[in-house]
C-alpha positions in Angstrom: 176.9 151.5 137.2 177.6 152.5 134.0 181.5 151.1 134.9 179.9 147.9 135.2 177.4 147.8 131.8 180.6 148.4 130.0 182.3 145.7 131.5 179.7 143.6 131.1 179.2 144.4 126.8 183.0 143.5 126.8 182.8 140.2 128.3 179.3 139.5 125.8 181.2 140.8 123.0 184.6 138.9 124.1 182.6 135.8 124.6 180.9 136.2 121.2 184.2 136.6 119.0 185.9 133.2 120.9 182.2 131.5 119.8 182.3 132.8 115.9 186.1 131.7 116.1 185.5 128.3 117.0 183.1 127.7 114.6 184.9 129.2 112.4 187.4 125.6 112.6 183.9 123.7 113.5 181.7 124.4 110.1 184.6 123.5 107.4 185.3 120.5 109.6 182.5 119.4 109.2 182.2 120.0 105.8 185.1 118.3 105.1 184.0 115.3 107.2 186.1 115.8 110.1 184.7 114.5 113.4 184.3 117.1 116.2 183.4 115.7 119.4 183.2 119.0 121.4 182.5 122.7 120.8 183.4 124.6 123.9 182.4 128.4 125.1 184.6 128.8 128.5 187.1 126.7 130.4 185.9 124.9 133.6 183.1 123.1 134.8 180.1 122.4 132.7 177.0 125.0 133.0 174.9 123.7 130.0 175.6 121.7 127.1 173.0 119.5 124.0 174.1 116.9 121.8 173.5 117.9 118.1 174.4 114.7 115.7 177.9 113.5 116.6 179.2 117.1 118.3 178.4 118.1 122.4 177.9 121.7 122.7 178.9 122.9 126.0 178.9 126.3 127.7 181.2 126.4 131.0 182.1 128.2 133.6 184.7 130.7 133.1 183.8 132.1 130.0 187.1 133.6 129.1 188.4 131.6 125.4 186.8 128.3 124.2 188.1 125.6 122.2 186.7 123.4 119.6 188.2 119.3 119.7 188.9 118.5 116.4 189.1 114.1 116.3 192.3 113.0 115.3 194.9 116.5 115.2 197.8 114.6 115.6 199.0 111.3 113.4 198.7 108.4 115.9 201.7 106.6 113.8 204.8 107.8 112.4 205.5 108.4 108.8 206.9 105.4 107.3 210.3 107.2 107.0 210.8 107.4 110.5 209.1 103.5 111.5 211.5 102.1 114.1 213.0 105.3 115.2 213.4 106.4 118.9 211.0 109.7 120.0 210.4 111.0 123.1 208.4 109.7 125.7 206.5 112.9 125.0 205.4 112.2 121.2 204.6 108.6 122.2 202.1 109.9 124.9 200.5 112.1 122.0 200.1 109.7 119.6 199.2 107.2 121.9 196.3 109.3 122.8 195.2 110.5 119.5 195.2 106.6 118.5 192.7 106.3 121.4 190.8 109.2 120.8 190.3 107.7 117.3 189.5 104.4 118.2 186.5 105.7 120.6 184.7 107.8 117.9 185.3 104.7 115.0 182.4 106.3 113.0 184.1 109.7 112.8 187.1 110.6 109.8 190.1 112.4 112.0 192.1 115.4 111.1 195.0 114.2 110.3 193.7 112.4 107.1 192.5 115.2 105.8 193.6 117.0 102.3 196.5 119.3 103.0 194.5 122.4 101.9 191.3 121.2 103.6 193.7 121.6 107.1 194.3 124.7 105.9 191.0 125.7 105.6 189.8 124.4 108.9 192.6 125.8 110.4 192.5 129.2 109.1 188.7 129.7 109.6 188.7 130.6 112.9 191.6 134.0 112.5 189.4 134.6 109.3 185.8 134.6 111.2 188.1 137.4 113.8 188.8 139.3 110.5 184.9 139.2 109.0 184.0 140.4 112.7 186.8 143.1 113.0 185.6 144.8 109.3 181.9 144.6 110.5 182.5 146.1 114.0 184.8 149.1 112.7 182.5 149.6 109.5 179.6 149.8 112.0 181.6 152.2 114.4 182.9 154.5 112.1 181.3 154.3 108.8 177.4 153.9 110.3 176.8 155.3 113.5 179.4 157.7 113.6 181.8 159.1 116.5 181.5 162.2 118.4 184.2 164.0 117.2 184.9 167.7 119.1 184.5 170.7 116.9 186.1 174.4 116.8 182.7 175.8 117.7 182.0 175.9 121.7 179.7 174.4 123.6 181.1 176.0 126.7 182.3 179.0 128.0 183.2 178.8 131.8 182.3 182.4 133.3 183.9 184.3 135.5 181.5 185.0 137.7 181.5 183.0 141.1 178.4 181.6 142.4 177.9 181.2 146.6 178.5 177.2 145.9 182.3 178.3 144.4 183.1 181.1 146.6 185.3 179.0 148.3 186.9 177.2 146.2 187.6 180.7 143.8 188.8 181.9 146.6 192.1 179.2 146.7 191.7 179.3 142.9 191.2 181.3 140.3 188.8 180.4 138.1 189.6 179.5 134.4 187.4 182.3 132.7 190.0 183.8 130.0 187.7 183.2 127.2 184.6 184.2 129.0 186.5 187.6 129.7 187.5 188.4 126.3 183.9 188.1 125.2 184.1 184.4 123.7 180.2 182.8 124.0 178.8 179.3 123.1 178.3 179.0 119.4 181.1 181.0 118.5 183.6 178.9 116.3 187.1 179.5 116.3 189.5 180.2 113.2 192.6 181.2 114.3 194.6 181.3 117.0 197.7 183.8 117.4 197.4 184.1 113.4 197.5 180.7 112.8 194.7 178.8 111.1 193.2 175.7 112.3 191.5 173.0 111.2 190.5 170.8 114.6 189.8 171.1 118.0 193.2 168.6 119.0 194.7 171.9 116.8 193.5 174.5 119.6 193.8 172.8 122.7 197.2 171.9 121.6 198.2 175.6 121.0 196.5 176.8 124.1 198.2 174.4 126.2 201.2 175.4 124.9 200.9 178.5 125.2 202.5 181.5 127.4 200.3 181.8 130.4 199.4 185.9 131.0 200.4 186.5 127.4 197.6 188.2 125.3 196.8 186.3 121.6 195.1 186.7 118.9 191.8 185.1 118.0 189.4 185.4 115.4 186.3 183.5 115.2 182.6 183.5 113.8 179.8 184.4 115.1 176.5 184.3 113.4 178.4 184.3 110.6 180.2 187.3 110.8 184.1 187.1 111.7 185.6 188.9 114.5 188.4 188.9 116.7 189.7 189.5 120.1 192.5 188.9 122.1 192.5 185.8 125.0 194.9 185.7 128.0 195.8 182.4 128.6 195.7 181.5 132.2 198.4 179.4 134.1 197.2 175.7 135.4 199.2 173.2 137.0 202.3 174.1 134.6 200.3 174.6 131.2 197.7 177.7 130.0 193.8 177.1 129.6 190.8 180.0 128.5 187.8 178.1 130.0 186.2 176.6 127.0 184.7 173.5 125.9 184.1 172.1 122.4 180.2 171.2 120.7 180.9 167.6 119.4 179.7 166.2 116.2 178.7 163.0 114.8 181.5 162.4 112.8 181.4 159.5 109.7 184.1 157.9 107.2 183.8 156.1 104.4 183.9 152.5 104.1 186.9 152.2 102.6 188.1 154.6 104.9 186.4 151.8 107.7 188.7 148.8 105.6 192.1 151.2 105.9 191.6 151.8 109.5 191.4 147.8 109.9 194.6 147.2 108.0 196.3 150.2 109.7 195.9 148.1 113.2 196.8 145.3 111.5 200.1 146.4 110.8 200.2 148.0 114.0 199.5 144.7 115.7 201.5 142.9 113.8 204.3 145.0 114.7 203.6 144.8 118.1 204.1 140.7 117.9 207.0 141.1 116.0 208.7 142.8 119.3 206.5 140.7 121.7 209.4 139.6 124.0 210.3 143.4 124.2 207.0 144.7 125.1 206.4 141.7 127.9 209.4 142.8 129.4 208.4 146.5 129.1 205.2 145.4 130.8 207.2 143.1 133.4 209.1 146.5 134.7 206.1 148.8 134.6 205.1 146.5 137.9 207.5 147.9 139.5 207.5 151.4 138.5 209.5 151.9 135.4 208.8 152.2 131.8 205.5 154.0 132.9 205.6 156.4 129.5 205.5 153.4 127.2 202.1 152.9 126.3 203.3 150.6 123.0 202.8 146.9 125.0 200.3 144.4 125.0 196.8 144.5 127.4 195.4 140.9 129.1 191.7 140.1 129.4 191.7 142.1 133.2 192.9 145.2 130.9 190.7 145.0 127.9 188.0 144.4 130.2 189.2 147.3 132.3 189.1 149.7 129.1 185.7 148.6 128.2 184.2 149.5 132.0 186.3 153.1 131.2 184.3 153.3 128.0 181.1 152.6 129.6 181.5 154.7 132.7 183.5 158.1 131.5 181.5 161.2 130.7 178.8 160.1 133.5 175.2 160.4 132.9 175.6 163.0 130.4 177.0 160.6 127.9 174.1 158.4 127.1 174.5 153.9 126.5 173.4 154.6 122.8 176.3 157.4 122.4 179.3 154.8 123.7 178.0 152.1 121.2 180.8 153.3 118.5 183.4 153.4 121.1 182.3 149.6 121.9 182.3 148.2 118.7 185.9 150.1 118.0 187.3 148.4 120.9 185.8 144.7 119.5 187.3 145.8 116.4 190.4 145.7 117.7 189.9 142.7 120.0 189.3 140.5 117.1 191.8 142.1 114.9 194.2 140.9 117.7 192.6 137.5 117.7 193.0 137.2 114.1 196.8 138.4 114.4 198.2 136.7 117.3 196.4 133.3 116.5 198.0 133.2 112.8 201.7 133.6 115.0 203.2 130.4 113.2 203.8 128.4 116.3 201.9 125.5 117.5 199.6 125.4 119.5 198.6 128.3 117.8 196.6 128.2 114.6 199.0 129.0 112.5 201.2 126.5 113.6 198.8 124.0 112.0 198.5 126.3 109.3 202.4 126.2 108.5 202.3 122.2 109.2 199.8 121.4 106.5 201.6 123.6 104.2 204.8 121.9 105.0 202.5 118.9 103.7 201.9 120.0 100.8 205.0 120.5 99.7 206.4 117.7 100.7 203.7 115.8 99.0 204.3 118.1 95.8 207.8 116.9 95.8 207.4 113.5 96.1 205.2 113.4 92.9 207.6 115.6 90.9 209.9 113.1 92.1 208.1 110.0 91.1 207.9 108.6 94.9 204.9 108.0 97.2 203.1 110.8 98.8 204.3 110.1 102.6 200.6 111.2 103.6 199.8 113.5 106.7 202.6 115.2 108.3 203.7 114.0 111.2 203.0 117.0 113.9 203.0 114.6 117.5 207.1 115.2 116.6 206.6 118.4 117.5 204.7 118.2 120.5 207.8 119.2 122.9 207.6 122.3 121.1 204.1 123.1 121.6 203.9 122.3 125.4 206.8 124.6 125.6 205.3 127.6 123.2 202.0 126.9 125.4 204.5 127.9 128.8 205.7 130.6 127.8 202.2 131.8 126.7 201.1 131.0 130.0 203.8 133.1 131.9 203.1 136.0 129.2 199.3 135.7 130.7 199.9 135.8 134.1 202.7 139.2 133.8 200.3 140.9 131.9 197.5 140.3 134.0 199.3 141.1 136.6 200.3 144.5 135.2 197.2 145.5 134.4 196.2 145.2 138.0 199.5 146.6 139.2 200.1 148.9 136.6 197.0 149.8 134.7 197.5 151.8 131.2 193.7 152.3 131.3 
């Protein structure tokens, strides 16, 4: 049950960050006087949708991504520089349609003769809404409700003694007691571990683990606030050492700068992830069939984010309460939208920041001209490009379907 509530808050919040995206591109559109025919939650067939002034808001079937239509992207005629020049059957399709689209909504101003900045704007407000939501979800996780962060003081101490429901089972295994035997007890809280101090509980599990299995170490811990100290034998387990304890966990709260660091952090991260994207799909592409398994550095599809939130909602069973996973939730939307924001600013059409990059190319071109005393040549001429975006859109395709298919094959979660 609790596999499926978490998949189901990740599809809500999924859902949620493509909305504020879109109308993150509808509201300055608007503004600006841009027509925009449709605003679009899901891909598919039509479950509900109201006309509001001159826009249809629809919700569909598949509620995986959304799209808002935007009258008028693409200049239905060339720029006068290029007027009796040969293009592709391609770019005349496109601006054939756009000159159509236009012509239907006569009433609405398109795109394309918008101010360069004002594209810019429109454009950008969607990656930007991703950004506002990523701050608010981390700042929320970590800043106001807090994570449970495991302590050096114990909340468990497994004993040693064997009830009639373990007999069995101790008698194939021994039992992990080694902590219990050398007199550790809930509420003690460690301080050292074979003379070495420590400051977390990754510090101590990562010592024990390491450690020589049947060899005695030192320990000193506190105990009603006096210190004492005793010796724990570490006790072999599948080719490591454990003692049989378990940690208390605390809420645990940063600042919110500390909040705005940890966004930029993953922004970098992400951003460096992109940078190598062909790598990491490849990576992904042979962890179908069984290799590359150790690199956990590649990219997750909706199957595996969606995956990861059912994890998030299911591990630590009963005990671990739907009010306790919230932070764990809004981390992972964090990092969802900081993603979105990311991989949609990739300066490639028919990605946002391909649109981005054309109206700044408009710009300056137009900046030019004027410095050069010439006419401003007006709205760049994007349908040229067209070829390029069906092909970017391919390849995004194929990258979909591997890493779908990975993360059924091959799950990293």
């Amino acid at each position: 049950m609790g596999f499926i509530i978490g998949v189901l808050v990740l599809l809500i919040g999924l859902v949620f960050s493509v909305g504020i995206h879109e109308l993150g591109h509808l509201l300055p559109a608007k503004r600006f006087g841009a027509g925009v025919p449709q605003y679009a939650i899901g891909f598919g067939p039509t479950l509900w949708k109201k006309q509001i002034g001159s826009t249809s808001y629809q919700i569909k079937a598949i509620l995986l991504g959304g799209f808002v239509r935007i009258l008028g992207m693409l200049r239905p005629t060339p720029i006068p520089s290029r007027e009796g020049k040969q293009d592709s059957a391609q770019v005349i399709e496109a601006r054939t349609e756009s000159a159509k689209e236009i012509a239907d909504h006569p009433n609405m101003k398109p795109f394309y003769l918008l101010k360069w900045w004002q594209k810019v704007i429109v454009m950008f407000g969607g990656p930007f809404t991703n950004l506002v939501l990523a701050v608010i979800f981390t700042t929320f996780a970590f800043s106001v409700f807090g994570t449970l962060q495991p302590t050096l003081t114990l909340e468990k101490v497994t004993s040693c003694q064997a009830t009639s429901a373990t007999v069995s089972q101790s008698e194939a295994q021994p039992k992990i007691c080694a902590a219990h035997e050398a007199g550790l007890a809930p509420g003690d809280t460690i301080q050292s571990w074979n003379g070495q101090e420590l400051k977390s509980w990754h510090d101590l599990s990562t010592k024990i683990y390491e450690s020589t299995p049947n060899q005695p170490v030192k320990v000193t811990y506190v105990r009603n606030g006096t210190l004492a100290e005793t010796e724990v034998t570490p006790q072999a387990y599948e080719g490591h050492s454990l003692v049989g304890i378990a940690p208390h966990s605390d809420v645990w709260r940063i600042s919110i700068s500390g909040s705005m660091r940890m966004v930029w952090d993953q922004m970098i991260g992400t951003a460096g992830l992109i940078m190598r994207l062909p790598q990491a799909v490849y990576e992904r592409t042979t962890q179908i069939f069984g290799y590359n398994l150790e690199q956990k550095n590649v990219p997750l599809s909706v199957v595996g984010v969606v995956s990861l939130g059912g994890k998030l909602g299911s591990n630590g069973g009963d005990s671990v309460t739907l009010a306790m996973r919230i932070p764990a939730f809004l981390s992972l939307l964090g990092s969802l939208n900081i993603a979105l924001f990311v991989f949609n600013l990739i300066p490639l059409l028919p990605l946002d920041g391909g649109h981005i990059l054309g109206a700044l190319f408009e710009g300056a071109r137009g900046f030019v001209s004027k410095k050069q005393g010439k006419p401003d040549p007006g709205a760049a001429d994007m349908a040229r490009l067209v070829p390029l975006s069906l092909a970017v859109a391919g390849l995004l395709l194929v990258m979909t379907v591997i890493l779908m298919v990975a993360d059924i094959v091959a799950p990293l979660v």
